[in-house]
N, C-alpha and C positions, 0 to 999 in steps of 0.2 A: 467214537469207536464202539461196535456193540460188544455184548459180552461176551461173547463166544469169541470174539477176536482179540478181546483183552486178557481173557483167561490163554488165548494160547501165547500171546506175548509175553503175558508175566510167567508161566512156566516155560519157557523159552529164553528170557533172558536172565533169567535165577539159576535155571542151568548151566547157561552158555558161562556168567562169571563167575559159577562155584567150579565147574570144572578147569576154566583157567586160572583161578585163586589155585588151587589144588597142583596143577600143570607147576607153575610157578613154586610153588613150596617144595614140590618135589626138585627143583632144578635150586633153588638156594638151600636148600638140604645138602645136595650133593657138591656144592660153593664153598660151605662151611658160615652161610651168613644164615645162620640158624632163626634167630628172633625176627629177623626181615621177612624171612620166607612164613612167620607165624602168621604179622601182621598185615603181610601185605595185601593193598588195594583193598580195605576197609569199608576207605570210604565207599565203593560201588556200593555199599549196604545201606548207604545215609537217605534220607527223601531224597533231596536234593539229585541223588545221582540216581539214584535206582528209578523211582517212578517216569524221570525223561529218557530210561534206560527202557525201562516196559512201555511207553509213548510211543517210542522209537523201533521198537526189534525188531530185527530184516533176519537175522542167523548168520550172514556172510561176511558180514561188517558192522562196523562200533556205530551205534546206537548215537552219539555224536554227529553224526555224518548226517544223519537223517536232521537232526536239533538242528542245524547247520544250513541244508537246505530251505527250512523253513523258517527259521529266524534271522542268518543272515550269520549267528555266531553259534557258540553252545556255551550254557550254561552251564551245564554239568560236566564238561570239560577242562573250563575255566578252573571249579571247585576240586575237579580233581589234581589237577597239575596240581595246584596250592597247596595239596595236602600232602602228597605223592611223591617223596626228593629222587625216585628212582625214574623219574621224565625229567630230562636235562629244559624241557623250559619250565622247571622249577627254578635250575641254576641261573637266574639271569638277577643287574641289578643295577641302579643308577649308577653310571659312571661320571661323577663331577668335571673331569677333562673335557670330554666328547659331548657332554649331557644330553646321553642315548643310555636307553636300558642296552647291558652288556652282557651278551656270556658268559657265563664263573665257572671256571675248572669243577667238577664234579669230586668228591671225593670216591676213594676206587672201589667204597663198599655198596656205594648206589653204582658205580658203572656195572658191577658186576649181577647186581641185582636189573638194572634195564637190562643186559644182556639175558638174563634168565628169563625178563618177562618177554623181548622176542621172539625165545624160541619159543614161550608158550601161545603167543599171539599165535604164531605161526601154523603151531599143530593145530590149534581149537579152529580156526577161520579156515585153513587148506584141509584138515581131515587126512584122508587119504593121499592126498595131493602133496602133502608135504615132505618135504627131506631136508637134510643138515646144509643146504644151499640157499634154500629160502627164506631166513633171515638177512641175509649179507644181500641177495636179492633186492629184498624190502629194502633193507638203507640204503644201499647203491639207487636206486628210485627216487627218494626222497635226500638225495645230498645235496644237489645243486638248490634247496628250497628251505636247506632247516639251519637254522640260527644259532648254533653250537657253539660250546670253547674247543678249540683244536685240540687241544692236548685228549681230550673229552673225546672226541671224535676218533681222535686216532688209535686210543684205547678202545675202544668199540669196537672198531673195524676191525681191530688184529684179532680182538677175540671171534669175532664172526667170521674173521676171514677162517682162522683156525678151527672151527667147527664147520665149512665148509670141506676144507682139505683131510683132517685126521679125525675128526667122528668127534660126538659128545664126550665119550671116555678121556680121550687125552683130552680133548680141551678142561673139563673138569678139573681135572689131576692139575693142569699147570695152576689153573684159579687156585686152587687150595694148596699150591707149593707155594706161588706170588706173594698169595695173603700170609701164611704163616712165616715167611723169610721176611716181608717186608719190602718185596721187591715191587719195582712198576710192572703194570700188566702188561 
């Protein structure tokens, strides 16, 4: 890669995941998952992630994608799910019965936090293009293909359905009635 193409990658994908770091903290802010919304997605900052993030930078899609095409997997995918409990293929785990890696329920303060980060996938990647339907989009796309716990699932869905139909505001409102009551999402 020459320089001129690398310097616009790495300001390009420094961008792209500080404004979605940012997107997101704004969206577990308004959750009430305060500390999550600090931390979140870190690691993009690690070598490991970042450097095959600026390798990779297209602007329209995860930098992964491209890792992917050329090595067959990603590495910086892998590293991140690992670290990351707000990607439900964090949740998975030997099941001694079956002896298959299994599903694990999520607990409801990472579901709540992967819902905050689709919506911000969603704005940063669509821009202009995006509205409160395209997240629910996005998973309805990839259901038939992802390896989830139901229960996990179906708490997603209702949240994204609910951001489809009544706007961010009330969906918000209920996350932070759910969590403070103690109720299921």
């Amino acid at each position: 890669m020459e320089f001129k193409q690398f310097m616009y990658n790495l300001k390009g994908h420094f961008t792209t995941i500080t404004r979605h770091r940012h997107e997101v903290m704004k969206n577990c802010f308004r959750a009430g998952i305060f500390w999550q919304g600090l931390m979140h997605d870190m690691s993009k900052y690690s070598p490991s992630e970042f450097w095959v993030g600026v390798m990779h930078y297209q602007g329209t899609r995860s930098p992964n994608e491209g890792e992917r095409e050329d090595y067959g997997y990603s590495k910086a995918w892998m590293h991140h799910k690992g670290r990351n409990k707000h990607h439900f293929e964090y949740w998975t785990d030997y099941n001694p019965e079956t002896r298959m890696m299994t599903p694990v329920r999520m607990p409801k303060r990472y579901v709540i936090e992967m819902f905050c980060d689709r919506i911000a996938a969603g704005k940063i990647y669509k821009g202009d293009a995006y509205n409160d339907k395209c997240p629910l989009e996005y998973f309805n796309n990839g259901k038939a293909r992802r390896n989830i716990d139901p229960e996990t699932s179906r708490e997603l869905e209702h949240l994204l359905t609910m951001l489809a139909e009544k706007g961010e505001d009330k969906t918000f409102a209920y996350i932070r009635r759910a969590r403070f009551l103690g109720k299921k999402l």
